[in-house]
C-alpha positions as CSV (number, residue, x, y, z in Angstrom):
1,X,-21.0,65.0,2.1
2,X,-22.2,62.0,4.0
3,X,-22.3,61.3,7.7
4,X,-24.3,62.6,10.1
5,X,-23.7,66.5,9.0
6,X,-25.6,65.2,5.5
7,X,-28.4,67.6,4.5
8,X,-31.7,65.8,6.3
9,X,-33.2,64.0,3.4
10,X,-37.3,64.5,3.2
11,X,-39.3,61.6,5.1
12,X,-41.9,61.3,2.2
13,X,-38.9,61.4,-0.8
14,X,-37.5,58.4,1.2
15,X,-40.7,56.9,1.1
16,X,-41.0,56.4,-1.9
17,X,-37.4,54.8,-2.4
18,X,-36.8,51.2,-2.9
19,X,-33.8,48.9,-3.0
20,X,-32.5,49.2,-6.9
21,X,-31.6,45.4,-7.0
22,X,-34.5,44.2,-4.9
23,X,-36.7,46.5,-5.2
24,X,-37.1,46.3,-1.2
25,X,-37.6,48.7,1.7
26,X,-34.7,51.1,2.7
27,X,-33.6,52.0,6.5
28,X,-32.4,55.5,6.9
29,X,-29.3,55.3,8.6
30,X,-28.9,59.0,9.9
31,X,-25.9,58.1,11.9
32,X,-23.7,56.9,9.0
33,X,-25.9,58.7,6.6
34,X,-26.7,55.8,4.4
35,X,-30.0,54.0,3.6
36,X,-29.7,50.3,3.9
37,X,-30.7,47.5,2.0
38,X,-30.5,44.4,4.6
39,X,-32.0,42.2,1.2
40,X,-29.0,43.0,-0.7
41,X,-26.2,43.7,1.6
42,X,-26.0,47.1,0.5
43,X,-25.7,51.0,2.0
44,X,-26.5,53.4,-0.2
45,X,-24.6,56.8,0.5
46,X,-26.8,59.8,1.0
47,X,-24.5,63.2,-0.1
48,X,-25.8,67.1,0.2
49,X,-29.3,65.5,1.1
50,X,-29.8,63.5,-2.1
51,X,-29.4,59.4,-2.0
52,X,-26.8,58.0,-4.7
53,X,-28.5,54.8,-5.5
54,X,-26.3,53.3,-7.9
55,X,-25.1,49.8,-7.2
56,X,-21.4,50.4,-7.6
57,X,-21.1,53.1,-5.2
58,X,-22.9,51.3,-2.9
59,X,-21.0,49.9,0.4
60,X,-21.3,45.8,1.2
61,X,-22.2,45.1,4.7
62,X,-22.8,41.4,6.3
């Protein structure tokens, strides 16, 4: 599940989280419930509380 009734995902985990094709920071987007990668153009979708970092599932955005 993503959106804003995703499991909270842990402030330190996401810490420790970096872009996988720029290896830049993430923004938690709790509203969406994506972390985004304003390098690369990307959202990655966070479902049950756990981030799905893989490029092809990842959403474009301008």
């Amino acid at each position: 599940m993503s959106g804003p009734d995703a499991d909270p995902i842990d402030r330190k985990f996401l810490e420790t989280l970096v872009c996988p094709v720029t290896r830049g920071v993430l923004v938690l987007d709790r509203e969406k419930g994506e972390l985004i990668s304003r390098n690369a153009g990307l959202a990655y979708p966070i479902q049950a509380g756990v981030p799905v970092m893989l490029v092809d599932v990842a959403r474009k955005i301008d």
